[in-house]
C-alpha positions as CSV (number, residue, x, y, z in Angstrom):
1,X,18.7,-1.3,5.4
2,X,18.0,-2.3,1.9
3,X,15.3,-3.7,0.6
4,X,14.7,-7.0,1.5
5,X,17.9,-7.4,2.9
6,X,17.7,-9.3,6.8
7,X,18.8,-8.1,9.5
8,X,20.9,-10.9,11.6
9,X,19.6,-12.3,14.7
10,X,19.7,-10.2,17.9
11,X,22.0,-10.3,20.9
12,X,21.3,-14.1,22.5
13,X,18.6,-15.2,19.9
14,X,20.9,-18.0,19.0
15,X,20.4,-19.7,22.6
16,X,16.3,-19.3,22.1
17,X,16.0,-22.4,19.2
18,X,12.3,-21.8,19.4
19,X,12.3,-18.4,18.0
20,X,15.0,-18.9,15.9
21,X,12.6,-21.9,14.7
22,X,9.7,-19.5,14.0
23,X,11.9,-16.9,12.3
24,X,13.2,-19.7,9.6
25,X,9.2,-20.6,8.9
26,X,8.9,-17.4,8.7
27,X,11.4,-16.0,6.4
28,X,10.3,-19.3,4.7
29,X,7.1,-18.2,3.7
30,X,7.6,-15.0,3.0
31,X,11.5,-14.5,1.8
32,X,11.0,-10.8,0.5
33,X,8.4,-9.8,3.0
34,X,5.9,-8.7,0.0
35,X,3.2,-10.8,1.3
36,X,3.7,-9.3,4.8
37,X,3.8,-5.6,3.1
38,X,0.4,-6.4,0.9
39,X,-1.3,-7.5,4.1
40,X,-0.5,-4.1,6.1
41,X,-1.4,-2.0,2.8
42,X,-4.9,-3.8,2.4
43,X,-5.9,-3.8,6.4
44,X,-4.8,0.4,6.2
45,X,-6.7,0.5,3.0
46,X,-9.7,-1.7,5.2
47,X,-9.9,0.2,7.8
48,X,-9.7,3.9,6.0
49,X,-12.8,2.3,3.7
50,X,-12.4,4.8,1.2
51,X,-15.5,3.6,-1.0
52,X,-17.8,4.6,1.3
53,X,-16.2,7.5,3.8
54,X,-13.8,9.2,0.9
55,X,-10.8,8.7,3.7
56,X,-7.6,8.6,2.8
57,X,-5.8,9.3,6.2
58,X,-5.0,7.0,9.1
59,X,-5.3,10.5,11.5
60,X,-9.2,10.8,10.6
61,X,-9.8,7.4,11.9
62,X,-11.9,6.8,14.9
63,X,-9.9,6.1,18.1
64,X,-11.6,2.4,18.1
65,X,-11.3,1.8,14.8
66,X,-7.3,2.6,15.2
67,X,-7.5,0.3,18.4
68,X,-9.0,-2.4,16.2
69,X,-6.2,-2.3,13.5
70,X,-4.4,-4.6,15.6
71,X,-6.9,-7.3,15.4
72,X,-7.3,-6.8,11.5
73,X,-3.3,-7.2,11.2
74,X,-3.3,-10.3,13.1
75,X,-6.7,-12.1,11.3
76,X,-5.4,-10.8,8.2
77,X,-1.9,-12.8,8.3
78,X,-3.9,-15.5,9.6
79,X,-5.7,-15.9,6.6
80,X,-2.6,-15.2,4.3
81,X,0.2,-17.1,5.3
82,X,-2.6,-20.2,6.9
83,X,-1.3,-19.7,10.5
84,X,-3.0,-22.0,13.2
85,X,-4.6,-20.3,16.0
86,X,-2.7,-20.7,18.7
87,X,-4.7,-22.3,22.2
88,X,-3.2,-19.5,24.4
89,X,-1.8,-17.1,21.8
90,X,-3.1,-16.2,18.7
91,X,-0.5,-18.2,16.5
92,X,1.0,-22.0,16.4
93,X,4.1,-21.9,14.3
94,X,6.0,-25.0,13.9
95,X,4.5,-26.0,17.2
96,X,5.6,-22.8,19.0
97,X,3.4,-20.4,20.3
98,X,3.1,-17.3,18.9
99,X,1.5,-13.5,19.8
100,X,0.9,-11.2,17.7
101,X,1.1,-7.4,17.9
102,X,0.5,-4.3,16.1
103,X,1.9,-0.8,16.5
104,X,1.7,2.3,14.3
105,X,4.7,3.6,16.4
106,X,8.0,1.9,16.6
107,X,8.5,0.1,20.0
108,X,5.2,0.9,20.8
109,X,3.4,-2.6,21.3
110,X,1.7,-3.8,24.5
111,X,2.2,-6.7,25.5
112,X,-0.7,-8.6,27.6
113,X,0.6,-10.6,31.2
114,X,-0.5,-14.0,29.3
115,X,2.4,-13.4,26.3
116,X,5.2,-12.9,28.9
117,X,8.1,-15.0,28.0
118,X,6.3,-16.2,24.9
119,X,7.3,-15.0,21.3
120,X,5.8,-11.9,20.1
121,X,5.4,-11.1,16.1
122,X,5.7,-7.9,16.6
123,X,4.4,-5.3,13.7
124,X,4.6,-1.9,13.0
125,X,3.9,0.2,10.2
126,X,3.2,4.2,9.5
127,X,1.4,5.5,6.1
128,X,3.0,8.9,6.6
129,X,6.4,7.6,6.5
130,X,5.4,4.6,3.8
131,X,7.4,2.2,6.1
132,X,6.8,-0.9,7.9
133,X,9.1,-3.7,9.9
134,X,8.1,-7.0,11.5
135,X,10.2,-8.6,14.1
136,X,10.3,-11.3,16.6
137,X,10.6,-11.0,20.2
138,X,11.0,-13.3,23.6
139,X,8.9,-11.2,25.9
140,X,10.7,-11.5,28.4
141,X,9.3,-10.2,32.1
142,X,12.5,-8.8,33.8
143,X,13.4,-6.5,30.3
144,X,9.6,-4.8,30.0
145,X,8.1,-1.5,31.7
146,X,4.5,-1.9,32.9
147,X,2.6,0.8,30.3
148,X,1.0,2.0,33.3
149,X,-2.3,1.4,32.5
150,X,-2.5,-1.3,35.4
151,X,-6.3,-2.2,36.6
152,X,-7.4,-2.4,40.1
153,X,-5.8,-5.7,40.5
154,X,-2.3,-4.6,40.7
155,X,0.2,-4.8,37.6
156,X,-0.3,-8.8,37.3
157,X,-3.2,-7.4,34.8
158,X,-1.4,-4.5,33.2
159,X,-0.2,-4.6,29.6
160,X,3.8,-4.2,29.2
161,X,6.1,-2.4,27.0
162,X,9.4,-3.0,25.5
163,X,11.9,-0.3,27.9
164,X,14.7,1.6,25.4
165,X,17.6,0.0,26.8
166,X,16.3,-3.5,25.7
167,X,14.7,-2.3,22.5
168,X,17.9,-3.7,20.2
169,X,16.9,-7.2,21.5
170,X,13.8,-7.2,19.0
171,X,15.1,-9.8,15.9
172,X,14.1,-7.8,12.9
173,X,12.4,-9.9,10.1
174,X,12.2,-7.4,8.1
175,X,12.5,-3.4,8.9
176,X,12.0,-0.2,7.7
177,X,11.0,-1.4,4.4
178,X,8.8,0.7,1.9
179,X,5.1,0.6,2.3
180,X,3.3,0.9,-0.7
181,X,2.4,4.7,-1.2
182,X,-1.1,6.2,-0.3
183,X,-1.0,8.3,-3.4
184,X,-3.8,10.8,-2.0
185,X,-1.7,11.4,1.8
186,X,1.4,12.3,-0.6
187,X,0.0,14.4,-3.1
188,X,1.1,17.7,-2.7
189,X,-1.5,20.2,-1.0
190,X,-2.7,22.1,-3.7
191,X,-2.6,18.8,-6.5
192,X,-4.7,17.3,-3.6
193,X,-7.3,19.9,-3.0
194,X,-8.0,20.5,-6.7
195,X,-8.6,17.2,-7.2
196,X,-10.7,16.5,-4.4
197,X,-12.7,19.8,-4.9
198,X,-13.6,19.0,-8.9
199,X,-17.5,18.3,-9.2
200,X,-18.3,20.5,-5.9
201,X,-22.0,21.2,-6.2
202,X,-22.6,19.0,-8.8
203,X,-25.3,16.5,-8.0
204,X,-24.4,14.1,-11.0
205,X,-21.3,12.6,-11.0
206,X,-18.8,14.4,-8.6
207,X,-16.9,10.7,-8.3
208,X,-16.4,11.0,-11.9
209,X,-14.8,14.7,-11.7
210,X,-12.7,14.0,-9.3
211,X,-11.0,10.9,-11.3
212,X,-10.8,12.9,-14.1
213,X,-8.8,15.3,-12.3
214,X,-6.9,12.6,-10.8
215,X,-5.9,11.5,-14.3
216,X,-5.3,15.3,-15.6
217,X,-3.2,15.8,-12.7
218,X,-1.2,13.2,-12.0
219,X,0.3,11.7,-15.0
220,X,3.0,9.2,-15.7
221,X,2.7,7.6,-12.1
222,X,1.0,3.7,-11.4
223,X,-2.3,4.8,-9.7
224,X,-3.6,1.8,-7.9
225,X,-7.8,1.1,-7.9
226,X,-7.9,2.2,-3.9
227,X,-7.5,5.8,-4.9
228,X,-10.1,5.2,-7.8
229,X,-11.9,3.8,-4.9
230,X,-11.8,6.6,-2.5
231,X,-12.2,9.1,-5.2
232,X,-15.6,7.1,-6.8
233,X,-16.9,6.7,-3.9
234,X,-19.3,3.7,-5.7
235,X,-19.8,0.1,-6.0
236,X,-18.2,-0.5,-9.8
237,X,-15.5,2.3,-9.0
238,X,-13.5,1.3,-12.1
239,X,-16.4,2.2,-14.1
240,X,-15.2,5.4,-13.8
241,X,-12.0,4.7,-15.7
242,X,-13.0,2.9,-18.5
243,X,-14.7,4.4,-21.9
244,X,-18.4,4.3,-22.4
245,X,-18.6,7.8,-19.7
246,X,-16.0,7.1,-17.7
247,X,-12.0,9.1,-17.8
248,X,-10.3,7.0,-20.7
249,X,-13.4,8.9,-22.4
250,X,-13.8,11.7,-20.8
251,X,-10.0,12.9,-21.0
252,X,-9.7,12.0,-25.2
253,X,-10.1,15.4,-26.2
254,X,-7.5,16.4,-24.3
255,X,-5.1,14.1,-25.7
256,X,-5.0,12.3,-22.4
257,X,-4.5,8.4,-22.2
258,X,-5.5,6.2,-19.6
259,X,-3.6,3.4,-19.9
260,X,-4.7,-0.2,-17.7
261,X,-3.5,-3.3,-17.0
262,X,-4.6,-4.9,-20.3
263,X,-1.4,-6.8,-21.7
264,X,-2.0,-4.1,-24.9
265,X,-2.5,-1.3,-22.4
266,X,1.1,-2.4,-21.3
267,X,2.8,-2.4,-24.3
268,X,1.4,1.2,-25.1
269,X,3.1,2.1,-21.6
270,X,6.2,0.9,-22.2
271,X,6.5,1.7,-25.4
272,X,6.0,5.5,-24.4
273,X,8.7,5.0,-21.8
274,X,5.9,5.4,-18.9
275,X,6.1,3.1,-16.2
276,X,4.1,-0.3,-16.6
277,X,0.4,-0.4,-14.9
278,X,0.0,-3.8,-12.9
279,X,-2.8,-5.5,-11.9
280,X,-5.6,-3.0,-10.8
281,X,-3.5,0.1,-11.8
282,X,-3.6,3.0,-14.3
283,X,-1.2,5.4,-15.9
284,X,-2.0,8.5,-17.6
285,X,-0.5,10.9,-19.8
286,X,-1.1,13.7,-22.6
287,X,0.0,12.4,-26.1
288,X,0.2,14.0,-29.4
289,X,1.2,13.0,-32.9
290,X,5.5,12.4,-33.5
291,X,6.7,15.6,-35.2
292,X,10.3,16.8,-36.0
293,X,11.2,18.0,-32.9
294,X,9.8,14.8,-31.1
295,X,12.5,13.0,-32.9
296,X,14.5,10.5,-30.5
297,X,11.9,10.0,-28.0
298,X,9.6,6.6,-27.9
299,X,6.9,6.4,-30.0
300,X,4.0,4.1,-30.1
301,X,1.6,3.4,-33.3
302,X,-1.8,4.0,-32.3
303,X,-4.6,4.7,-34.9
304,X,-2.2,4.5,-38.3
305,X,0.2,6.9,-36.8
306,X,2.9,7.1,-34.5
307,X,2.2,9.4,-31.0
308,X,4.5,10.8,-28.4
309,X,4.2,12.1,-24.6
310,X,3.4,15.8,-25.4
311,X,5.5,18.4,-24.4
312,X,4.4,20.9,-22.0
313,X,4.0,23.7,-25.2
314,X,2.3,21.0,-27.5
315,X,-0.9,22.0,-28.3
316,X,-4.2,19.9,-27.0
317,X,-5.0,16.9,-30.0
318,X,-7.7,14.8,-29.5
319,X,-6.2,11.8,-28.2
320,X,-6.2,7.8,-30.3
321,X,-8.2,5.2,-28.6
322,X,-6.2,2.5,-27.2
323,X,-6.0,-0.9,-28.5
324,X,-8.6,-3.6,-26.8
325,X,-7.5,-6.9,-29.2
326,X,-4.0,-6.2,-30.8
327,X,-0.9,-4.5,-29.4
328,X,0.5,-1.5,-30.8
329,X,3.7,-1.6,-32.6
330,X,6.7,0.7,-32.1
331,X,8.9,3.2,-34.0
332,X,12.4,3.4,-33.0
């Protein structure tokens, strides 16, 4: 599936107007799903709470706090997308009833006897595989498995799952679509562990060490403020980024930039053929000055002169400072 591309309806959705009703709001709201994929990236990032438990991995979650993701998924597109509650179920689109249900493994929902025959939203999403889908579903009794966890009162209280031979019958809103990448879970090992292991022992600023090794070690790649977060482990995290002590600082004798989000941060980025840090992102990389063998590749005029991404046998320069109130110019 490409991105953003939806799949058609399933087998018989087109007698059920109802959820073909919800799916149209739906698709409405959210065309390209990137509100949907924001709201699963921030509850992840919510429950791992990287600022103050340095987590960065969905497996070292508690087993409630990985039962309450499902409630966090469903409040948090509540509050997004301005759903009503629902008097039964927790949703009331377009007059329709609507449950919602959260799974970090495909076809793995449980659905509750009061949502039988009703509409499911149905959610899943896995930060290992940096994938999520959302789909909508007719619960319907006669194609579901009890799960097997059935109380004392017989199955009538049991939760129900979707059996294989009916799983094709889930309408797909959007599926297997990118997740936005937990840098830290991805890094390779060793990348990982060096950065995570700068400052041991030292009782001063070991949030500050590790970002600098972030930056040092991972260059030319957007690095969102949740792994500045994690890595920080403080209240102003992004304190450790900027100049006056922080990396941007820190890194300038190496020749390393760290460019922001500023608009002139931006244009130093793209000018340098780097990609473009948004809105709470960063991008790093070693720079020295344009000499004849940098000739053809971008330049940017920093400082009164004009700087390329170093090669890998360029010798350490101490690095410009970036612009703060005009944009740099390039050289072509």
């Amino acid at each position: 599936m490409t991105l953003f591309e939806h799949p058609g309806p399933a087998p018989g959705v087109f007698d059920d107007p109802e959820l073909m009703l919800v799916r149209q709001h739906l698709l409405g709201l959210d065309p390209k799903g990137e509100h949907f994929a924001c709201v699963l990236r921030d509850t992840i990032d919510q429950l791992l709470d990287g600022e103050h438990t340095g987590r960065f991995d969905w497996n070292d979650l508690h087993k409630t706090e990985k039962t309450h993701a499902g409630t966090l998924v469903e409040i948090n597109l509540l509050r997004r997308f301005g759903f009503s509650s629902g008097e039964d179920l927790d949703y009331l689109i377009e007059g329709i009833e609507v449950d919602c249900k959260f799974s970090q493994k495909l076809y793995g929902w449980m659905i509750p006897p009061e949502a039988l025959d009703e509409i499911c939203l149905v959610v899943w999403a896995d930060d290992h595989q940096s994938q999520w889908s959302a789909g909508l579903l007719r619960a319907n009794r006669i194609k579901l498995t009890t799960s097997g966890t059935v109380t004392k009162k017989g199955n009538r209280d049991g939760k129900f799952q979707l059996t294989k031979q009916h799983r094709a019958l889930v309408t797909w809103l959007w599926h297997e679509e990118p997740l936005e990448e937990n840098l830290l879970l991805h890094l390779d090992k060793g990348t990982r562990e060096a950065i995570l292991s700068a400052g041991a022992g030292s009782k001063r600023s070991p949030g500050q060490a590790k970002v600098n090794e972030l930056f040092r070690r991972v260059q030319g790649r957007r690095i969102n403020r949740t792994v500045i977060r994690t890595l920080a482990m403080q209240k102003d995290y992004m304190k450790r980024v900027r100049y006056n002590g922080g990396a941007r600082e820190k890194l300038r004798k190496e020749g390393i930039l760290v460019c922001g989000d500023y608009p002139n941060h931006q244009a130093v980025a793209a000018q340098l053929g780097l990609p473009v840090p948004q809105e709470g992102e960063s991008v790093s990389v070693r720079v020295v000055e344009a000499r004849e063998h940098h000739l053809g590749q971008p330049s940017v005029l920093l400082d009164g002169r004009h700087w390329v991404k170093a090669r890998p046998d360029d010798p350490e320069e101490l690095a410009p400072l970036l612009p703060e109130t005009k944009k740099a110019t390039t050289q072509d």
